[in-house]
TORKOL-4160 file (C-alpha; in steps of 0.2 Angstrom, whole numbers, padded with zeros to 4 digits, m for minus):
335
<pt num="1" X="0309" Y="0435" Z="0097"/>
<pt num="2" X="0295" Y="0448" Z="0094"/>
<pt num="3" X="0303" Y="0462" Z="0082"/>
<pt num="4" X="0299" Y="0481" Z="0087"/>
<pt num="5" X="0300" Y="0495" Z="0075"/>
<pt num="6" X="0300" Y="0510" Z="0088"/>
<pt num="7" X="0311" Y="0515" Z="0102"/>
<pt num="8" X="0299" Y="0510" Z="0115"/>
<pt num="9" X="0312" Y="0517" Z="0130"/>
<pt num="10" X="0314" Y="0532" Z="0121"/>
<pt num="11" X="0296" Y="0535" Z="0118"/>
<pt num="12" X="0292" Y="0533" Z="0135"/>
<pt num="13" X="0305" Y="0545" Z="0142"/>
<pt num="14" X="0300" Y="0558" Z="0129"/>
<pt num="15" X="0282" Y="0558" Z="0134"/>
<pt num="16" X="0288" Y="0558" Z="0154"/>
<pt num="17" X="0299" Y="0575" Z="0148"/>
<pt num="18" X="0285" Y="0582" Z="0139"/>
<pt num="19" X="0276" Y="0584" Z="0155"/>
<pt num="20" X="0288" Y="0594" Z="0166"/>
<pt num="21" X="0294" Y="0612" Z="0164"/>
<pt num="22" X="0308" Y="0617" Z="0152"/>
<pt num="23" X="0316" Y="0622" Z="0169"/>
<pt num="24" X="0316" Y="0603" Z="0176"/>
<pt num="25" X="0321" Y="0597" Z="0157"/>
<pt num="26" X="0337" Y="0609" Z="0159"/>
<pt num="27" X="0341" Y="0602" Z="0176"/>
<pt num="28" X="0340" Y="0586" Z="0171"/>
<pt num="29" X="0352" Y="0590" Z="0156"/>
<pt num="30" X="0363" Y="0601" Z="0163"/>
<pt num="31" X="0381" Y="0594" Z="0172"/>
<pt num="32" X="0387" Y="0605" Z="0190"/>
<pt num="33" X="0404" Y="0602" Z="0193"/>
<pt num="34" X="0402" Y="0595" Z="0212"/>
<pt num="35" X="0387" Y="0589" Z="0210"/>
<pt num="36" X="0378" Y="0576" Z="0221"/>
<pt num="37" X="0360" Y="0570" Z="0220"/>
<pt num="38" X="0368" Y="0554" Z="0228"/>
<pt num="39" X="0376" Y="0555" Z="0246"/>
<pt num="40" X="0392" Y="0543" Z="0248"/>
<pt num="41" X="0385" Y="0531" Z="0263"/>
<pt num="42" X="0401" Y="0518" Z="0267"/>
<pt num="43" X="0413" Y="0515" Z="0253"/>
<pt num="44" X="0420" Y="0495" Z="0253"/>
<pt num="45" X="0431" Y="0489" Z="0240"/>
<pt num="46" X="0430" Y="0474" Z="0246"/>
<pt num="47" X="0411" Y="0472" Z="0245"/>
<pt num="48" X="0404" Y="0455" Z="0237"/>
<pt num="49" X="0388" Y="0459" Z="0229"/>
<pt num="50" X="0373" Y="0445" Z="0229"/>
<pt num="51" X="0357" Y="0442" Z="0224"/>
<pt num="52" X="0344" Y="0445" Z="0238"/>
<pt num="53" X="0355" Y="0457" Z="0243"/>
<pt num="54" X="0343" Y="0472" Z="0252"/>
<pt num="55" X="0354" Y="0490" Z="0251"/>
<pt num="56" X="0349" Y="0507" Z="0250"/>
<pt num="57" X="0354" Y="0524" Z="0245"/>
<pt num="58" X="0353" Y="0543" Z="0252"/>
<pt num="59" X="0350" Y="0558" Z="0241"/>
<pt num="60" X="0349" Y="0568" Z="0255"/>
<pt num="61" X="0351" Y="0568" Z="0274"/>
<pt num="62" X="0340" Y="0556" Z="0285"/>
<pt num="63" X="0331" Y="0552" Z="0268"/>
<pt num="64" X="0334" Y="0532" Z="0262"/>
<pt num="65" X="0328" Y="0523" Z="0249"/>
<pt num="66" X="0328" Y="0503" Z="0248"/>
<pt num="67" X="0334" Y="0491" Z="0233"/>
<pt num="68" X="0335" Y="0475" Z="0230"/>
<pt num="69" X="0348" Y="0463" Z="0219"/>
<pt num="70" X="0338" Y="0451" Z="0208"/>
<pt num="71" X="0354" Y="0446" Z="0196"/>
<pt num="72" X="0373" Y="0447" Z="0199"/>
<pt num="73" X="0387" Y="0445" Z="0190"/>
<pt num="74" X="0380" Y="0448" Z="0174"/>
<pt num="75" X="0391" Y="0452" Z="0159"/>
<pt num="76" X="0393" Y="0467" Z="0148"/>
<pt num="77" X="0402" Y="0472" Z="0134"/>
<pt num="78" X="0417" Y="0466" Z="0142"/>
<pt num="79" X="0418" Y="0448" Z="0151"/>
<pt num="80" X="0430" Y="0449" Z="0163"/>
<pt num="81" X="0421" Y="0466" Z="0170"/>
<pt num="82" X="0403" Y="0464" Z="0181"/>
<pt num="83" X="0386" Y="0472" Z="0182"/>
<pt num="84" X="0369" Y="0467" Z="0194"/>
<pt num="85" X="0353" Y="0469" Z="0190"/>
<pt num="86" X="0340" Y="0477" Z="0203"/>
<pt num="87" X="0325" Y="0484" Z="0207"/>
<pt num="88" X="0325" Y="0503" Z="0218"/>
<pt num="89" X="0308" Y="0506" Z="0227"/>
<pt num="90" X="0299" Y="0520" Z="0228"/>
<pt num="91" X="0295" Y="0519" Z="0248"/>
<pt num="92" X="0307" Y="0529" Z="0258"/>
<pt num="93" X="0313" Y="0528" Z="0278"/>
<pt num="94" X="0323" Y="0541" Z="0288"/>
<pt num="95" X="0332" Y="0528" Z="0293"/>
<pt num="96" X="0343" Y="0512" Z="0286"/>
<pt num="97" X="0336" Y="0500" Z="0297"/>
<pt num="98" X="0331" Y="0483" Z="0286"/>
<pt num="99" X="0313" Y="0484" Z="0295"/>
<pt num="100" X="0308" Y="0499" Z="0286"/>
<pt num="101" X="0310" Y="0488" Z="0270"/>
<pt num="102" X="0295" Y="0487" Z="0258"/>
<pt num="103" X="0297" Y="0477" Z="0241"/>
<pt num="104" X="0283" Y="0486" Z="0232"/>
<pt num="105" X="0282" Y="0481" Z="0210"/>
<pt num="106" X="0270" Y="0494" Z="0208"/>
<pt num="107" X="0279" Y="0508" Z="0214"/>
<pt num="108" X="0295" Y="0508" Z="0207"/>
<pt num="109" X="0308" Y="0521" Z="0208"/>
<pt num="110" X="0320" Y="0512" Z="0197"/>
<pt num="111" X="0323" Y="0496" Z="0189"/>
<pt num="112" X="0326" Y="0483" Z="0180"/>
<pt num="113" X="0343" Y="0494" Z="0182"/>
<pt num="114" X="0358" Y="0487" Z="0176"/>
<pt num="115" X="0370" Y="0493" Z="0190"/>
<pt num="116" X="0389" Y="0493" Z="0188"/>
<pt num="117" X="0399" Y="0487" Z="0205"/>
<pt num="118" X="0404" Y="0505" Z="0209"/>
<pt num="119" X="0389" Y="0511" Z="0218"/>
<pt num="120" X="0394" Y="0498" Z="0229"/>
<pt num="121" X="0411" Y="0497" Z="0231"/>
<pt num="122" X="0414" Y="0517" Z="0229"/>
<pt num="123" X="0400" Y="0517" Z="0244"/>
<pt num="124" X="0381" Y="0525" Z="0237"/>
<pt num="125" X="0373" Y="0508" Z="0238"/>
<pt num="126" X="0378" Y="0502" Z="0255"/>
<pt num="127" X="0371" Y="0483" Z="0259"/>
<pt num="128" X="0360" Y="0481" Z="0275"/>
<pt num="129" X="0354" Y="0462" Z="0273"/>
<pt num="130" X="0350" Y="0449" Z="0263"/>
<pt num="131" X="0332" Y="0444" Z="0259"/>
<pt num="132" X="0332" Y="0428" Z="0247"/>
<pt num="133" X="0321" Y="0432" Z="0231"/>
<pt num="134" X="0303" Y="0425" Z="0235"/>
<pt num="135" X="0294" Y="0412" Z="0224"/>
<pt num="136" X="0283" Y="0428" Z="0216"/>
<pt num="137" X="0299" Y="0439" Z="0212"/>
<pt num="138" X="0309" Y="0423" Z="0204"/>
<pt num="139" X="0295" Y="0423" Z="0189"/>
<pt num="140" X="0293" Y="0444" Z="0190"/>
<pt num="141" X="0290" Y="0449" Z="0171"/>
<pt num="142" X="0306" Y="0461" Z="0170"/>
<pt num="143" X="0318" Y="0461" Z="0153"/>
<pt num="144" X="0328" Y="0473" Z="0144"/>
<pt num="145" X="0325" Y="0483" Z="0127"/>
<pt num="146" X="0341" Y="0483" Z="0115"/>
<pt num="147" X="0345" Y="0490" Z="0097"/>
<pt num="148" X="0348" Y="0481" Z="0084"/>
<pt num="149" X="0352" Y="0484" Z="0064"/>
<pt num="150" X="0345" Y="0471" Z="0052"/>
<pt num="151" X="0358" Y="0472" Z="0036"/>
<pt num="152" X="0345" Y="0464" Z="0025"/>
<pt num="153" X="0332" Y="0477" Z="0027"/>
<pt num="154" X="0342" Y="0493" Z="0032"/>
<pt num="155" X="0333" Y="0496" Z="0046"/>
<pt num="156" X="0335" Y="0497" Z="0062"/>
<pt num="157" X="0322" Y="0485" Z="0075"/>
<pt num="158" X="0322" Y="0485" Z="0096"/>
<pt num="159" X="0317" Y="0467" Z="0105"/>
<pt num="160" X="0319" Y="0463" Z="0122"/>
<pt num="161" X="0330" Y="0450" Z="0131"/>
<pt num="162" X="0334" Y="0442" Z="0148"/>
<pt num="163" X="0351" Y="0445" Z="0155"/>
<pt num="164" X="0357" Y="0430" Z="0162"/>
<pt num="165" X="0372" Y="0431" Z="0165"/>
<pt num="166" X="0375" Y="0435" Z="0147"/>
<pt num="167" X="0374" Y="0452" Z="0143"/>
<pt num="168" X="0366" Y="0458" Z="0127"/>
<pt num="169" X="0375" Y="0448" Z="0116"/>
<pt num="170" X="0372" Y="0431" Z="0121"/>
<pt num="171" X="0357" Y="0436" Z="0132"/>
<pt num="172" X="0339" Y="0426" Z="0128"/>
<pt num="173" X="0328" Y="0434" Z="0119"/>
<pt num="174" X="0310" Y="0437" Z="0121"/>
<pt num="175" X="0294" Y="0432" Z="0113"/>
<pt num="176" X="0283" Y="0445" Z="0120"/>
<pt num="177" X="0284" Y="0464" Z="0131"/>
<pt num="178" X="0287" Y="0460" Z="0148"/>
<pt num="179" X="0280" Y="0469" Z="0162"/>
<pt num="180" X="0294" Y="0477" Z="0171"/>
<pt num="181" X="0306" Y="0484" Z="0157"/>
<pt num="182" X="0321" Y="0496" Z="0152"/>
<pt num="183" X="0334" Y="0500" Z="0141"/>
<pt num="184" X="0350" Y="0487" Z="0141"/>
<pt num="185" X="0364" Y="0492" Z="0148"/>
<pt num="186" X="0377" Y="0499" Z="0163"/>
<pt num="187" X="0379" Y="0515" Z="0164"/>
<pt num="188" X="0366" Y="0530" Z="0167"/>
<pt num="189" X="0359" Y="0525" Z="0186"/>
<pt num="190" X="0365" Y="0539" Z="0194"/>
<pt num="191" X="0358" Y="0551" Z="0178"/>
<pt num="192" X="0341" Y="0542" Z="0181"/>
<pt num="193" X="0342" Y="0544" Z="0198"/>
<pt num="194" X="0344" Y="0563" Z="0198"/>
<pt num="195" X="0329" Y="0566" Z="0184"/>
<pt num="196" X="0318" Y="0555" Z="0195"/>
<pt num="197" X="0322" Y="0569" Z="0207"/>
<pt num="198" X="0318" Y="0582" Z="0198"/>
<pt num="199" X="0304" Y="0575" Z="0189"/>
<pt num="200" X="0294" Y="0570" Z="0205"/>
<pt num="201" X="0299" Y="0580" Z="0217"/>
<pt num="202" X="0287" Y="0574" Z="0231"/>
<pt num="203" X="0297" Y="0558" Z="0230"/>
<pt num="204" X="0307" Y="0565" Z="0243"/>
<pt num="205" X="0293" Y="0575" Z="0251"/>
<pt num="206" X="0300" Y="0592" Z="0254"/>
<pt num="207" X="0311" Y="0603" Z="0243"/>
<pt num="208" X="0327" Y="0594" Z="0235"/>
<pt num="209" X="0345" Y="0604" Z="0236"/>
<pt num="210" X="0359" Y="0593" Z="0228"/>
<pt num="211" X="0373" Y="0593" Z="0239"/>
<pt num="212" X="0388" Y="0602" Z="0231"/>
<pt num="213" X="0405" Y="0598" Z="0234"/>
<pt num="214" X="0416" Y="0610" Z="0239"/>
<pt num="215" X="0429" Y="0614" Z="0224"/>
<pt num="216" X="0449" Y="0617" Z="0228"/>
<pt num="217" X="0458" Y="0627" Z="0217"/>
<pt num="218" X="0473" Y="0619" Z="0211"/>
<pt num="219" X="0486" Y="0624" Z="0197"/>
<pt num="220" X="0484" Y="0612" Z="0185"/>
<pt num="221" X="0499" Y="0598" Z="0181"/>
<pt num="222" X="0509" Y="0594" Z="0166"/>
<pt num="223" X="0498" Y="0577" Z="0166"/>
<pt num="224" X="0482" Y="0589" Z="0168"/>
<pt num="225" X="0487" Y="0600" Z="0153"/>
<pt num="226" X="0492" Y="0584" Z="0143"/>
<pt num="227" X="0474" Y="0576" Z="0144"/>
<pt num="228" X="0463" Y="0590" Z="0143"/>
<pt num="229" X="0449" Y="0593" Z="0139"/>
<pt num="230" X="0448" Y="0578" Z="0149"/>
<pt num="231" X="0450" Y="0577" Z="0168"/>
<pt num="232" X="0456" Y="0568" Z="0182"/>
<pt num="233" X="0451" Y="0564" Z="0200"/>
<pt num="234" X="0457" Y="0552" Z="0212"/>
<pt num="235" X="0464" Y="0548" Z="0228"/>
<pt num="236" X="0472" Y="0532" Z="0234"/>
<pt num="237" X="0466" Y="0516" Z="0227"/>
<pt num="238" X="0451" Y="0526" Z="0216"/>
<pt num="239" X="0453" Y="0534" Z="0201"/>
<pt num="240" X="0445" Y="0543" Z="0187"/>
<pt num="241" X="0445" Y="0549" Z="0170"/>
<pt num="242" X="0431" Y="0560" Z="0166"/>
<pt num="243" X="0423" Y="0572" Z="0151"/>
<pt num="244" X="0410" Y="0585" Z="0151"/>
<pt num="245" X="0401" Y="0580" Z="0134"/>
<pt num="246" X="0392" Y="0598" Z="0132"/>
<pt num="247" X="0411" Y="0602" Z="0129"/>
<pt num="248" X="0405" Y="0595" Z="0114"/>
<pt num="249" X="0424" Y="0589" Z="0113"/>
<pt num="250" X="0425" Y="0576" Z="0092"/>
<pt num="251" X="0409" Y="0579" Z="0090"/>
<pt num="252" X="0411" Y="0579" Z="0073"/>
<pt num="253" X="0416" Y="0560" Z="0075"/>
<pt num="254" X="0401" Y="0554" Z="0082"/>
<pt num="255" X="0389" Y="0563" Z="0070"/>
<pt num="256" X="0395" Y="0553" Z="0057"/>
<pt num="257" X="0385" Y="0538" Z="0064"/>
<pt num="258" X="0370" Y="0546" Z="0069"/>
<pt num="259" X="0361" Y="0533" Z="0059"/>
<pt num="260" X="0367" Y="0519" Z="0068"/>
<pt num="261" X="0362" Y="0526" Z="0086"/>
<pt num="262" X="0375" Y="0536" Z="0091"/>
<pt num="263" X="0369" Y="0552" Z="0100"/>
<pt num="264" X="0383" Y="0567" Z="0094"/>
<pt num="265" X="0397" Y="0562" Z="0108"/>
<pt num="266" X="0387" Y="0556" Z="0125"/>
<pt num="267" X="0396" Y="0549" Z="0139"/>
<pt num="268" X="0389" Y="0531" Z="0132"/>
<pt num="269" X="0396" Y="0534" Z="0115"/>
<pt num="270" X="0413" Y="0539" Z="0123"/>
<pt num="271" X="0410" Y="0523" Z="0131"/>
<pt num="272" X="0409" Y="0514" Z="0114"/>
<pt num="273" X="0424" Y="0523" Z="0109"/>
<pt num="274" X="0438" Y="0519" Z="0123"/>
<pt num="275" X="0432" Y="0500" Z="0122"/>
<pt num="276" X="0437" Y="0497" Z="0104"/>
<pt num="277" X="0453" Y="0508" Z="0107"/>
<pt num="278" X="0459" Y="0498" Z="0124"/>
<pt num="279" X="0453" Y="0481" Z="0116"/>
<pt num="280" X="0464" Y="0485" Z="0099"/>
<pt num="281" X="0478" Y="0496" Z="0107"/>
<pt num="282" X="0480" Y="0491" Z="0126"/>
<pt num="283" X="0473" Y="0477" Z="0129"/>
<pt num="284" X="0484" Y="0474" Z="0143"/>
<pt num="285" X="0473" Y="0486" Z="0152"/>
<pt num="286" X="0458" Y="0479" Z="0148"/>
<pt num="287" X="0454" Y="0471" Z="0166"/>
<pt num="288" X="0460" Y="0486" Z="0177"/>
<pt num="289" X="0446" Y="0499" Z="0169"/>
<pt num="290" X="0430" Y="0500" Z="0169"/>
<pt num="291" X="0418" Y="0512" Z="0161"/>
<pt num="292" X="0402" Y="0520" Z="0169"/>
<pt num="293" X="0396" Y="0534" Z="0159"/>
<pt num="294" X="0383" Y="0545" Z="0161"/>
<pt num="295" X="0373" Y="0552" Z="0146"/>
<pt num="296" X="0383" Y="0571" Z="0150"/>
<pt num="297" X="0400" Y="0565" Z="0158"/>
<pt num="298" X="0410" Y="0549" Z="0151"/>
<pt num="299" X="0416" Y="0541" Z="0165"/>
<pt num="300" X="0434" Y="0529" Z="0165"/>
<pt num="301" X="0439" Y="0522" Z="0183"/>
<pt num="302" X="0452" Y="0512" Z="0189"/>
<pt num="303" X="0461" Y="0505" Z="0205"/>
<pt num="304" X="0478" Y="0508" Z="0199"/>
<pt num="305" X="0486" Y="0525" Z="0195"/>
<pt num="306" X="0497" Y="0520" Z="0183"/>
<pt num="307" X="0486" Y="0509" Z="0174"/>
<pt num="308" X="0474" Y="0523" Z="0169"/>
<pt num="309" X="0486" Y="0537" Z="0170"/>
<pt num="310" X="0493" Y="0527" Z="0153"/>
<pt num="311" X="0478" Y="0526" Z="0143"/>
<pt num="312" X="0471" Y="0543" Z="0147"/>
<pt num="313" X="0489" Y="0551" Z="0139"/>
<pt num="314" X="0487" Y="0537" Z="0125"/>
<pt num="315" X="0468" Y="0540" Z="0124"/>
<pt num="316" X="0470" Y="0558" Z="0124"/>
<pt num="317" X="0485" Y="0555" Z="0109"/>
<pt num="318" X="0473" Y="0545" Z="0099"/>
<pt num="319" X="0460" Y="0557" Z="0098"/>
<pt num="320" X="0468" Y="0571" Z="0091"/>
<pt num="321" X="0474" Y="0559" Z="0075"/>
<pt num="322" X="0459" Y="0561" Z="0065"/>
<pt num="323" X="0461" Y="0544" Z="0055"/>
<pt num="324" X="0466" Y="0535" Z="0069"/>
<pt num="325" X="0449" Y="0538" Z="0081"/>
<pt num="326" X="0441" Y="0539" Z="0064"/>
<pt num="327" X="0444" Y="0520" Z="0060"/>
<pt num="328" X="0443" Y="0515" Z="0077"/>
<pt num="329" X="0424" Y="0524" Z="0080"/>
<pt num="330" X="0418" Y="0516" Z="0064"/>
<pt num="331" X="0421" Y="0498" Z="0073"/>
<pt num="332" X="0413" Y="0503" Z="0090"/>
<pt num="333" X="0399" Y="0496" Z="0095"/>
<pt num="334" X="0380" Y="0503" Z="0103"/>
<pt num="335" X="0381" Y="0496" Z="0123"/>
């Protein structure tokens, strides 16, 4: 394993940032309620995902982009839930047709990308074929950078692994920087996907106007009232649980361990937070949610109603006891 001192991924994306205007930086940062710099294409919640699977994605009408699976069913933090590993091309079609296809390594959109199953299932990745991985992209140079803290030492130090199957816990690790990297772990596609956007314009090839959902005003419920400042959306057979982060909502909590690579309450720290808290208090719950969180919106999805319903009132509860999500933060884990 080769030991790195700096945030490589980090560094990276600060010298990308440091090129653009402040107006793209706050684009990039800022959350529109209704937002969409991903169009829904065919949702299917049935969908088996594969590697050499060929889908793409639409950020805008007549406007496709192509991806390809390379891993699937690769663990995260929790084992009984599922993530794929892929590779999103830069090379665009007006069209889905499998033809207009073009697996290009040197100009990549996205990827390695750890991609959690809803994309798929909730329908902004939609499957057009399945192309088996070629001799040449079984031995691509791709890995993942993750963040360790070395007790001996006191210091923090990143290395690269392989997922595998494995996540980041028992993934193997590296002995040198591969080619084709990223930082580990799900959540954060759709967040990437939108500052490519707006980063690179000329992606797309004419001016990009995210698609925003029409909002209905509705009085709010005794259930809305209970969770807030968190929210909730859903409709039959798909749920949500969300939080705007810029709320800034326990912030105060996740400052605490700054030093350990928590970032002040982001979607992925909320992440770290309601994973200890359903694994020590409803573990019961454990296989019907699943966590996608973007750096400014944590994100909790399930297919059952009543399944999430219970741990957003009992989430909720637990944050406002100040030495209950105080003990349970200090035993969350960086994803």
């Amino acid at each position: 394993m080769i030991k790195i001192g700096n945030n490589l991924t980090y560094e990276h994306w600060q010298e990308r940032l440091s090129k653009i205007t402040q107006d793209q930086r706050d684009q990039i940062t800022q959350y529109v309620k209704g937002e969409d710099f991903i169009k829904l294409i065919k949702p299917d919640k049935e969908i088996v995902v594969k590697v050499g699977d060929v889908f793409v994605l639409s950020p805008m009408k007549d406007v496709y982009f192509f991806g390809k699976v390379f891993e699937a069913h690769t663990q995260g933090f929790n084992p009984n839930h599922h993530e794929y590993i892929a590779f999103i091309f830069k090379h665009k079609s007006n069209n889905k047709d499998i033809s207009n296809f073009k697996a290009d390594y040197s100009n990549i959109l996205l990827g390695p990308e750890v991609v959690c199953p809803g994309f798929w299932t909730g329908g902004y990745f939609e499957i057009i074929d399945n192309i088996p991985l070629t001799k040449e992209e079984r031995k691509l140079d791709y890995g993942f950078f993750t963040y360790d803290f070395d007790y001996k030492t006191d210091q923090h130090y990143g290395y690269f692994i392989q997922a595998n199957g494995k996540g980041s816990l028992g993934a193997p690790k590296l002995k040198h920087i591969p080619k084709y990297y990223s930082q580990y772990g799900s959540g954060g596609t759709y967040d990437k996907l939108k500052a490519e956007f707006i980063i690179d314009p000329t992606i797309i090839g004419e001016p990009f106007v995210p698609y925003i959902k029409p909002q209905r005003i509705k009085k709010p419920s005794e259930f809305d009232k209970q969770i807030k400042p968190f929210t909730w959306a859903g409709d039959e057979g798909s749920y949500q649980l969300m939080l705007d982060t810029s709320l800034e909502y326990k912030k105060e909590v996740f400052d605490k361990r700054e030093d350990d690579g928590f970032c002040g309450g982001s979607g992925g720290d909320w992440d770290s937070l309601a994973k200890v808290f359903i694994k020590e208090k409803m573990p019961k719950l454990e296989d019907n949610i699943e966590f996608d969180s973007e750096a400014g919106m944590f994100n909790a999805y399930s297919e059952s109603k009543t399944a999430l319903q219970k741990f957003a009132l009992a989430f909720k509860e637990m944050c406002e006891n100040d030495k209950l999500i105080n003990d349970l933060f200090s035993r969350a884990e960086l994803d």
